[in-house]
C-alpha positions in Angstrom: 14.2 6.2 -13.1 10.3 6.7 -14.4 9.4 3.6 -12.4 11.0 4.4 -9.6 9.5 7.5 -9.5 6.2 6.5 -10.6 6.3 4.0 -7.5 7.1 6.6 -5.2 4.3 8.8 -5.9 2.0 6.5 -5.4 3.1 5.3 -2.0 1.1 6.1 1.0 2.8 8.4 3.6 5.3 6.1 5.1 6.8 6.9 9.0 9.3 9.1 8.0 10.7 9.7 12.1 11.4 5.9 12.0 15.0 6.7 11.3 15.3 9.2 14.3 14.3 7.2 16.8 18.0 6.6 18.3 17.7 8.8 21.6 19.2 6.9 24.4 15.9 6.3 26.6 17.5 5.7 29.8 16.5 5.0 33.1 13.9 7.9 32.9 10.2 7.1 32.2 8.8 9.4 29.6 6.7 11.7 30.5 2.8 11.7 30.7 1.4 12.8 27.4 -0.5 15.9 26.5 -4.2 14.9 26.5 -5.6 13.1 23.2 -7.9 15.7 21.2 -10.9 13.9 20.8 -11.8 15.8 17.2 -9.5 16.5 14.5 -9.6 20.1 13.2 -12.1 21.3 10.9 -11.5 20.6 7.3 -11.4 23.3 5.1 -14.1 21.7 3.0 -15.9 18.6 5.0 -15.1 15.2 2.9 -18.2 12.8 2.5 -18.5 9.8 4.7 -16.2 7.1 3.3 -18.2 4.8 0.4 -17.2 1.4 1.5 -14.0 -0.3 2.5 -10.6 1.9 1.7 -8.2 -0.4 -0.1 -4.8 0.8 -1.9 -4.1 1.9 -5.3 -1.8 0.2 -7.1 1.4 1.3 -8.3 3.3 -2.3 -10.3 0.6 -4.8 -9.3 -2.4 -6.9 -9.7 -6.0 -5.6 -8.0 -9.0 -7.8 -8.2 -12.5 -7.3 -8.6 -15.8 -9.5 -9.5 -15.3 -8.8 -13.0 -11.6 -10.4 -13.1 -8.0 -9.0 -12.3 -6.3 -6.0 -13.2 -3.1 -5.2 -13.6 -0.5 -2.8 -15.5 2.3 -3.1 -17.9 4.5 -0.6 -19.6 6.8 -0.3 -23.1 9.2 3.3 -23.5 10.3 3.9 -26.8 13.1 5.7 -26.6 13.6 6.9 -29.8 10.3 8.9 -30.0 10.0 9.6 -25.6 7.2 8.1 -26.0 5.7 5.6 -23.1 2.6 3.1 -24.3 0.5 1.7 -21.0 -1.4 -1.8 -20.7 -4.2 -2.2 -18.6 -4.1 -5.7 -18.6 -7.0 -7.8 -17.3 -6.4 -11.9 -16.2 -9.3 -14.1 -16.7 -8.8 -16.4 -13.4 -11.0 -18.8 -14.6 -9.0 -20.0 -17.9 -5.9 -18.6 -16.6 -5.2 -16.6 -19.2 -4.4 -12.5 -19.8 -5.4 -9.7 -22.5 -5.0 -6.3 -23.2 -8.1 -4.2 -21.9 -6.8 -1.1 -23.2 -3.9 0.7 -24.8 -2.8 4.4 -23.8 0.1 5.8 -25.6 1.7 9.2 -24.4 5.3 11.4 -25.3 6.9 11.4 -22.3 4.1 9.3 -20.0 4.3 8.8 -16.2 2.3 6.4 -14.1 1.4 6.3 -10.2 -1.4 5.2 -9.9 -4.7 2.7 -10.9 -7.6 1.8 -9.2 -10.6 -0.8 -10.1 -14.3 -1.2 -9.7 -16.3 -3.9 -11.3 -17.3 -1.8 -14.0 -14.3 0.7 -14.3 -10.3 0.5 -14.1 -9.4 4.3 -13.3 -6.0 5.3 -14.5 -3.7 8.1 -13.2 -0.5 9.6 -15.7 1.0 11.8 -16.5 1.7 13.5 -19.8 5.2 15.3 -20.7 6.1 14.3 -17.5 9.6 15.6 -18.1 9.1 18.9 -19.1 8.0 22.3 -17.5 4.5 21.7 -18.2 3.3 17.9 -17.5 -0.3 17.2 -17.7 -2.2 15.0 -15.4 -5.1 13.1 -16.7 -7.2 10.1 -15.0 -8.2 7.6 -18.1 -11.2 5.9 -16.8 -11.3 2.6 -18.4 -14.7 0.3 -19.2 -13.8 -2.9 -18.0 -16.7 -5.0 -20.7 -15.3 -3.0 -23.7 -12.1 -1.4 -22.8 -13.1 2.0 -24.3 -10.9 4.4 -22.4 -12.2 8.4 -21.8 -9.5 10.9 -20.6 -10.5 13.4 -17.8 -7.7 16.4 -17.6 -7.4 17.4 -13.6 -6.3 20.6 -12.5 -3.1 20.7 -10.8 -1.8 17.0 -9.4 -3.1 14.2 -7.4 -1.7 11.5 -6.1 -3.8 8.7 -5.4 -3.0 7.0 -3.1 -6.7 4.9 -1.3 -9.9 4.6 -3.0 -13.2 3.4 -2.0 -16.5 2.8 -3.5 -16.7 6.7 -4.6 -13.8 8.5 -4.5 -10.1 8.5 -4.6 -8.0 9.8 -1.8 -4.1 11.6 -1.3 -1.7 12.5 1.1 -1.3 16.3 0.9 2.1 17.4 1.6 2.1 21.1 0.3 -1.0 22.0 2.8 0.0 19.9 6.1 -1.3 16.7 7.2 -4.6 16.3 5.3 -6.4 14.0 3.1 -7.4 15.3 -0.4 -10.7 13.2 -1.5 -11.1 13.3 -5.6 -15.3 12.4 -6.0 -15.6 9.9 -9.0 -18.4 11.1 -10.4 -17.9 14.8 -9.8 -14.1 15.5 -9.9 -15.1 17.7 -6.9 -12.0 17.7 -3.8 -12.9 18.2 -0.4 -10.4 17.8 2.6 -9.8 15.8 5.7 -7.8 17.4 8.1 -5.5 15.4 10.7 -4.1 16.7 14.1 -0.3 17.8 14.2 2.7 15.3 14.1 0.9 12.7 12.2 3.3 10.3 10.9 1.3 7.5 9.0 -2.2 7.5 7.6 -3.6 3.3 7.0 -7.1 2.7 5.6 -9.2 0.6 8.1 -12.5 -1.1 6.7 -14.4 2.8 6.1 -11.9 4.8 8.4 -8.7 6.1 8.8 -5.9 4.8 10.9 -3.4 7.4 11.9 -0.1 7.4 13.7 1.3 10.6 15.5 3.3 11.6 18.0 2.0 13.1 21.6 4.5 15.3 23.0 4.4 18.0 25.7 5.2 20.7 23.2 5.5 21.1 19.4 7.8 18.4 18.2 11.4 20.7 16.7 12.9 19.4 13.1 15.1 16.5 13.7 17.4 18.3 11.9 17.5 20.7 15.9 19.4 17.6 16.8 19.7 17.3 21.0 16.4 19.4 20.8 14.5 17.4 18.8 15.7 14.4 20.7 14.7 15.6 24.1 11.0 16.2 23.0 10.6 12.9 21.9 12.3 11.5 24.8 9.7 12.4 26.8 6.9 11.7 24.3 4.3 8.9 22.9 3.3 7.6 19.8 -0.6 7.1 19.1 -2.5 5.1 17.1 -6.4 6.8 16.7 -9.2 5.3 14.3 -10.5 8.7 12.5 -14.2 9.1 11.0 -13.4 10.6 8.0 -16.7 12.3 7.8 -17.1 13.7 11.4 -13.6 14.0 12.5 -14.1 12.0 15.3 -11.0 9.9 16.4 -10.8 7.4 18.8 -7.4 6.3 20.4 -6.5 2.5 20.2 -3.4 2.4 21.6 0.1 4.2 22.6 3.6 3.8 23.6 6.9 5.6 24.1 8.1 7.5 20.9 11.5 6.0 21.7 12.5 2.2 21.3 10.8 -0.3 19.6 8.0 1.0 16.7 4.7 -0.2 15.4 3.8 -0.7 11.5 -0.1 -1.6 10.5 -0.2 -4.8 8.8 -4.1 -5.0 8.4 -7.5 -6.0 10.4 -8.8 -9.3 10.6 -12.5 -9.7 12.1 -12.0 -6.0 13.6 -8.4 -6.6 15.5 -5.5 -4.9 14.4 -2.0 -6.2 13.4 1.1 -5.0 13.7 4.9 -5.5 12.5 7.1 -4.7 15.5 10.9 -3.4 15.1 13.5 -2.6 17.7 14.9 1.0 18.0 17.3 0.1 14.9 14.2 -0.2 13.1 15.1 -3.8 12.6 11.9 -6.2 12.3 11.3 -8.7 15.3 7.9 -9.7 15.1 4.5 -9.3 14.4 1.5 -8.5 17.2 -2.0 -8.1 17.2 -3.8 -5.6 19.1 -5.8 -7.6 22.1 -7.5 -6.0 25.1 -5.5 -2.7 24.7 -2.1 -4.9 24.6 0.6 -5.7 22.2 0.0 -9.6 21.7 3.3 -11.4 19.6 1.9 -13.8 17.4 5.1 -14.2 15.3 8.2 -14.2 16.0 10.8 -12.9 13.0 13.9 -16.1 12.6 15.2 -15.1 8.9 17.2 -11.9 7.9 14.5 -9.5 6.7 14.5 -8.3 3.0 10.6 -7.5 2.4 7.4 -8.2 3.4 4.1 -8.4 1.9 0.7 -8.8 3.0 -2.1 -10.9 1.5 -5.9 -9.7 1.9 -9.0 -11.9 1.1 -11.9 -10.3 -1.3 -13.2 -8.6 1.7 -10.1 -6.8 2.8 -9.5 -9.1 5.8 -5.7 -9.8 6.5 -5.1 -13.3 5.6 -1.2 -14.5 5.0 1.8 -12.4 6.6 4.7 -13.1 4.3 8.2 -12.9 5.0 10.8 -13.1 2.0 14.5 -13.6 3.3 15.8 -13.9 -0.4 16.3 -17.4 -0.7 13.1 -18.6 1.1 9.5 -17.5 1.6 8.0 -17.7 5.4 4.0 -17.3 5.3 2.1 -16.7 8.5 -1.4 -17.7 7.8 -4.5 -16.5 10.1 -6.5 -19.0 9.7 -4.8 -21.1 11.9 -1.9 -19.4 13.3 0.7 -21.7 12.0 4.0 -20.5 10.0 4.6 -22.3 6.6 7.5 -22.2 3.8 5.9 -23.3 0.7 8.4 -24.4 -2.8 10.8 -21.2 -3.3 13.4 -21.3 -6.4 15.6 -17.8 -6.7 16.9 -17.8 -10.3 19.1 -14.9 -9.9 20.7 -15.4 -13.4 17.1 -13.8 -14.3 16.4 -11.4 -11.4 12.9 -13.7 -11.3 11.6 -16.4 -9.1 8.8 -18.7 -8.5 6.7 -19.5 -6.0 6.4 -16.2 -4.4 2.6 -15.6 -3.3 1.7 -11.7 -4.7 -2.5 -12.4 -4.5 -5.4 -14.1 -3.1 -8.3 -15.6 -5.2 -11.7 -15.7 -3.2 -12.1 -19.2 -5.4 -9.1 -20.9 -2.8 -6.5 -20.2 -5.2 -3.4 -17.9 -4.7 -1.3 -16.2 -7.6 2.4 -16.7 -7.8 5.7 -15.6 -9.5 6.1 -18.2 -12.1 9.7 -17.1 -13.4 9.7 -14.3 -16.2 8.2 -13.7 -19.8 11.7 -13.6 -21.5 12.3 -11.8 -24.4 9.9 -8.8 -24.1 10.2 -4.8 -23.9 7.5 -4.7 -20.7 9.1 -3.3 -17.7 7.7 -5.7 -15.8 8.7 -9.3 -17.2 7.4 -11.3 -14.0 5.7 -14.4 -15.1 2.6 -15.6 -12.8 1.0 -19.0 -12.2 -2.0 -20.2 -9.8 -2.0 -23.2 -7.5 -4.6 -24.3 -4.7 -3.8 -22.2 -1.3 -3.5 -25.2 1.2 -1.7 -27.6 -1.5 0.9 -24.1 -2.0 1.4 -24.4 1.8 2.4 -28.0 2.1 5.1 -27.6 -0.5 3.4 -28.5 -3.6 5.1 -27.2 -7.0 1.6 -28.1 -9.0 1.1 -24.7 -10.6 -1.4 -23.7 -13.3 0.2 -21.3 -15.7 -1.2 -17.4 -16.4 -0.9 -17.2 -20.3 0.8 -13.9 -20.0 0.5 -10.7 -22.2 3.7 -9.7 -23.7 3.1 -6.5 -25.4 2.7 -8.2 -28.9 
């Protein structure tokens, strides 16, 4: 259950209306959209211009940076409640992991880590299951794994991170964006229009996702009410400044029927995953010219997907995982692939399933599990060339994992 939780706090603000969407649309044309507010309203307290590119913290996975990959691992000892974290950092050139640093805590939570060449930034919690939990963000040295704990003041959720800050989804005070400063611990606010439904980080802005309806959208829970507003409403997608406010619309279509996910940006264009109004997956598009453009059709039942970035935050594989086999659309040449895949569900592991890029030309992969080991995550990795991976070849190099000893 503390995983699972710790997971979902750390997710970004997902499209929560996705489910509604199963209004009959009709014969009738929806009806034209209020006008597009060109500024977003006036934070509270003005956040800095973004520092850089916004990327994702991490909740159970690896993040690189010039100064190797990062990654974290967890034990619980249940007869004390007490929780020991492992920032664990993989040398990619010998292929090998080690402990960075050790953090031991009575009743620990974790949601959250981020890393900079020089730092790996932390985020738990402490007594997490009692009336009085304790957040603190351990900021870890990445050349000597000395680790300082910084107390905040109420709780923060990181969720994207950039070159001098740390951001959140605030749900208590609207739709806004919290910004933590690194250095200062200082929060400022960016404040998004109403009925925003999805927040995406964009090289150095903000991609949102709301709806455009001719009056204030009701609960869903209003029923036939609800439903007729967003019959005869849009969905938008707007690039926001997050310094100015500014936004900029990039594209919109009817609230009801088929939806629009962000995948990522690839030489400035957009990509999307496309579902029908079941919210089943049928594709994936990019955004050309003001259009919807289908670059990939979806052929296998869908159980997840997962998308793979370069060092330079540029989409680079789309990758579908039907359970038993692995489909990878790769941008580089807009061809489909289905590299080696072996399910061994005796072990809940596999291998051969793609989780990151290397900028050297390598890609990381499941490589089975660790065994015998009190971790939480047992997943076992390997590395093997990108284009040999995509012809089929099984000629993996593997990770010397840490296991807690």
């Amino acid at each position: 259950m503390k995983k699972i939780l710790a997971c979902l706090l750390a997710l970004p603000l997902t499209l929560a209306a996705c489910g509604a969407q199963t209004a009959d649309t009709g014969s009738t044309p929806p009806a034209e959209p209020t006008q597009t507010t060109e500024t977003a309203p006036e934070a509270t307290t003005p956040a800095a211009a973004t520092a850089g590119r916004l990327r994702s913290t991490a909740s159970y996975y690896m993040m690189y940076t010039n100064t190797g990959l990062y990654g974290m691992n967890q034990k619980y000892d249940e007869t004390t409640n007490t929780d020991t974290f492992y920032v664990i950092k993989t040398d990619c050139a010998t292929a090998a992991q080690e402990k960075l640093a050790e953090i031991e805590l009575p009743g620990g939570l974790y949601y959250g880590m981020a890393a900079w060449d020089d730092t790996v930034e932390v985020y738990l919690i402490e007594d997490a299951d009692t009336d009085n939990p304790t957040e603190c963000r351990y900021i870890v040295d990445t050349s000597t794994g000395n680790v300082e704990r910084v107390p905040i003041e109420g709780l923060f959720f990181p969720a994207w991170y950039d070159d001098a800050a740390l951001y959140e989804m605030d749900y208590d005070s609207g739709k806004r964006i919290n910004r933590r400063d690194r250095t200062t611990n200082e929060v400022s606010y960016i404040n998004l229009p109403d009925q925003t439904q999805s927040i995406s980080g964009v090289g150095d802005k903000w991609l949102i996702q709301r709806i455009v309806s001719p009056s204030p959208l009701p609960s869903p829970e209003d029923g036939d009410m609800y439903n007729a507003v967003l019959q005869n409403s849009e969905k938008e997608f707007d690039l926001v400044d997050a310094a100015t406010g500014d936004m900029k619309k990039v594209y919109s279509y009817p609230a009801v029927g088929e939806d629009y996910y962000y995948c990522g940006q690839r030489s400035g264009t957009l990509y999307f995953a496309r579902s029908d109004e079941d919210a089943l997956p049928t594709g994936v598009c990019k955004l050309e010219d003001g259009e919807m453009v289908q670059v990939l059709p979806r052929d296998d039942p869908y159980i997840r997907q997962q998308l793979l970035e370069d060092e330079q935050g540029e989409l680079q594989w789309i990758v579908w995982d039907a359970g038993e086999t692995v489909q990878i659309y790769d941008l580089d040449d807009g061809q489909s692939y289905r590299p080696a895949f072996i399910k061994e569900t005796s072990q809940s592991a596999s291998t051969g399933f793609p989780k990151m890029l290397l900028p050297d030309g390598r890609v990381i992969v499941t490589y089975g599990s660790m065994g015998n080991t009190d971790l939480f995550d047992k997943t076992a990795y390997a590395a093997i060339d990108r284009a040999a991976y995509l012809a089929g070849s099984t000629d993996y190099t593997p990770v010397t994992m840490y296991t807690g000893e």
